[in-house]
ZAKEKOL-247701 format. One line per 4 residues: number of its first residue (from 1); their letters; for each residue x, y, z of N, C-alpha, C. Coordinates in steps of 0.05 Angstrom, whole numbers. Example, Ala and Ser with C-alpha at 12.3 -4.5 7.8 and 13.67 -1.06 7.14 Angstrom:
2
1) AS) 264 -114 156 246 -90 156 264 -66 156 | 257 -45 142 273 -21 143 258 1 157
//
This chain:
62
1) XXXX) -154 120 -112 -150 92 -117 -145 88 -147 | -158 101 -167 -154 108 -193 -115 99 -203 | -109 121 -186 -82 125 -206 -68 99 -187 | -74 86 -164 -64 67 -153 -65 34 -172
5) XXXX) -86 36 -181 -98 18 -200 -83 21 -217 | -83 41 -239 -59 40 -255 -39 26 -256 | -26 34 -231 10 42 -226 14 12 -226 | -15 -6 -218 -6 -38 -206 -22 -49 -229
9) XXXX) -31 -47 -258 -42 -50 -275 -56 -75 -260 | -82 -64 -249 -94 -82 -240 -122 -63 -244 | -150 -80 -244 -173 -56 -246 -186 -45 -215 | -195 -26 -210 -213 -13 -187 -217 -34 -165
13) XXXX) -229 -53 -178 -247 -58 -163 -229 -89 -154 | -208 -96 -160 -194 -116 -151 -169 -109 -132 | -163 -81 -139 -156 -66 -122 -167 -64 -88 | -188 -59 -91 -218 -45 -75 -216 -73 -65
17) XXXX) -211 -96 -74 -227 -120 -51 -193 -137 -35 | -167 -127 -55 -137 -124 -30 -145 -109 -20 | -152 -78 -20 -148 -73 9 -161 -74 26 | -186 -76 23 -206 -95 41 -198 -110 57
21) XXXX) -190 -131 43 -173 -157 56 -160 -142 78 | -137 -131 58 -117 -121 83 -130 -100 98 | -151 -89 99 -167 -75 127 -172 -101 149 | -181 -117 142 -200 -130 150 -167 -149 165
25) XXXX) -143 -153 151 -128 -165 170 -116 -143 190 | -120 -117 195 -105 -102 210 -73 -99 195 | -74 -96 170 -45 -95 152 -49 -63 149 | -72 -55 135 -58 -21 131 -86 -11 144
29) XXXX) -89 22 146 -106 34 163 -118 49 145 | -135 69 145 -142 88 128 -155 110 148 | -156 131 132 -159 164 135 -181 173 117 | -197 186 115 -212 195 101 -215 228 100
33) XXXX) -212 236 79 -212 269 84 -225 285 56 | -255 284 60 -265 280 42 -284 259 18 | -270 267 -2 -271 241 -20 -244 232 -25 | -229 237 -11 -195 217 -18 -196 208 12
37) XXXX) -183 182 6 -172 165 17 -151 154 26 | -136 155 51 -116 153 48 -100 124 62 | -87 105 50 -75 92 77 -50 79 78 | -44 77 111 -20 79 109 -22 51 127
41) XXXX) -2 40 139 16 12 150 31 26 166 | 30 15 193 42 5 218 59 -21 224 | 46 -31 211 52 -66 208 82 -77 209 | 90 -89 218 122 -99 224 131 -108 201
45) XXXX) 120 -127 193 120 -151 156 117 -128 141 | 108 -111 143 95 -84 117 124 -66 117 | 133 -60 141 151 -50 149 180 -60 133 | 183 -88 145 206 -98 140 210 -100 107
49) XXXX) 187 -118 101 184 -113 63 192 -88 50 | 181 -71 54 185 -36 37 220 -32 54 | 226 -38 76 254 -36 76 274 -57 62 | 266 -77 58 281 -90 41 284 -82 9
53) XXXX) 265 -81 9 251 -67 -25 265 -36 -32 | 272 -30 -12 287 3 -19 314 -14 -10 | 328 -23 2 353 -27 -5 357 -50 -31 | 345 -60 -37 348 -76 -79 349 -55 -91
57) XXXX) 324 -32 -83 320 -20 -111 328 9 -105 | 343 18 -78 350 44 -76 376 39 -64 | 399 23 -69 424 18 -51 436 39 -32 | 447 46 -20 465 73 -12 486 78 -25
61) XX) 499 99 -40 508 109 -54 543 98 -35 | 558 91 -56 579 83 -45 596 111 -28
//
């Protein structure tokens, strides 16, 4: 969650209470294997967003 915090210049622990939230709405899932954490989205809205978001910011090559 560390380098996740970073990347979204946001701190741990405000981090730690989105994804909460989004546990708690059935938005993303998690894995545990260890001490890392992992999680991922099923979600249709979660879905459609990150596909929109890669065609702005990753177009297809003409």
């Amino acid at each position: 969650m560390g380098s996740l915090a970073v990347t979204l210049h946001i701190s741990k622990s405000a981090l730690s209470q989105h994804l909460k939230k989004m546990r708690d709405l059935k938005v993303v899932a998690i894995r545990r294997d260890r001490q890392t954490v992992f999680y991922s989205s099923n979600h249709e809205g979660v879905l459609r967003l990150l596909g929109t978001l890669k065609g702005i910011f990753d177009p297809p090559a003409a």
